[in-house]
C-alpha positions in Angstrom: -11.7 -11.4 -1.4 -13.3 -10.2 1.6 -12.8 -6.5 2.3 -11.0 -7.1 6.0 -9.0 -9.7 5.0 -5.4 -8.9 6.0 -2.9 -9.4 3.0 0.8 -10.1 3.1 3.3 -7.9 1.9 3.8 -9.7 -1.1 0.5 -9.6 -2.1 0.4 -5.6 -1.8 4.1 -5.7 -3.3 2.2 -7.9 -6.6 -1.0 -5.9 -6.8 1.5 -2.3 -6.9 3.5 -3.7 -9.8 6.3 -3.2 -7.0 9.3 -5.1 -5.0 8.6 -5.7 -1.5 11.3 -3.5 -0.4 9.7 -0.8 -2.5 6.0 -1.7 -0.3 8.5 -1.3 2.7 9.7 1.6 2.2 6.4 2.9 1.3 5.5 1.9 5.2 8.8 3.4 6.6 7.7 6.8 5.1 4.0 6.5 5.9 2.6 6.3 2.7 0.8 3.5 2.4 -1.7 2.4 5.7 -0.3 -0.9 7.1 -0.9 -3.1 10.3 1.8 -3.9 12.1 0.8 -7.1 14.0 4.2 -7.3 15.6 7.9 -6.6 15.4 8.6 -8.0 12.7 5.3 -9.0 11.1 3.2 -6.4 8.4 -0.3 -7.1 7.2 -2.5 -4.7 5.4 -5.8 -4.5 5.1 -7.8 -5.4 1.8 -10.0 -2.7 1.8 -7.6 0.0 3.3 -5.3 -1.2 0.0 -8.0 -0.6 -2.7 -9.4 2.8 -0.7 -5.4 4.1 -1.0 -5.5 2.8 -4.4 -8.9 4.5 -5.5 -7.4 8.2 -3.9 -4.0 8.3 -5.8 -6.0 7.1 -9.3 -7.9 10.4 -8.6 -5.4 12.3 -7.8 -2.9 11.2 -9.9 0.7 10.3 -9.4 0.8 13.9 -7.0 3.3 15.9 -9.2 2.7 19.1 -11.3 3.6 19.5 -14.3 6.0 22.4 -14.8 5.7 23.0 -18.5 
């Protein structure tokens, strides 16, 4: 795929292992990057996808462990 090809939702939703409500609620809150074409319409990019992806693999899941 080509890196700025626009994917659906359910295409992020399937390559997360998540719902779609789970990839939209991810928007709502601002933690994913998304493209809002219009009102009612969300794309993301391919290559802002696997660049998101890529940081929280090297991060991790972003919580301490308290033991």
């Amino acid at each position: 795929m080509e890196k700025d090809n626009l994917i659906k939702v359910a295409e992020v939703a399937e390559r997360l292992g998540i719902t779609k409500m789970g990839v939209y609620g991810m928007v709502f809150k601002n933690k994913i990057p998304a493209v809002k074409i219009s009102r009612r319409c969300l794309r993301f990019r391919y290559s802002d996808i696997e660049e998101w992806l890529e940081k929280k693999s090297q991060k991790g899941n972003g919580r301490k462990n308290n033991k």
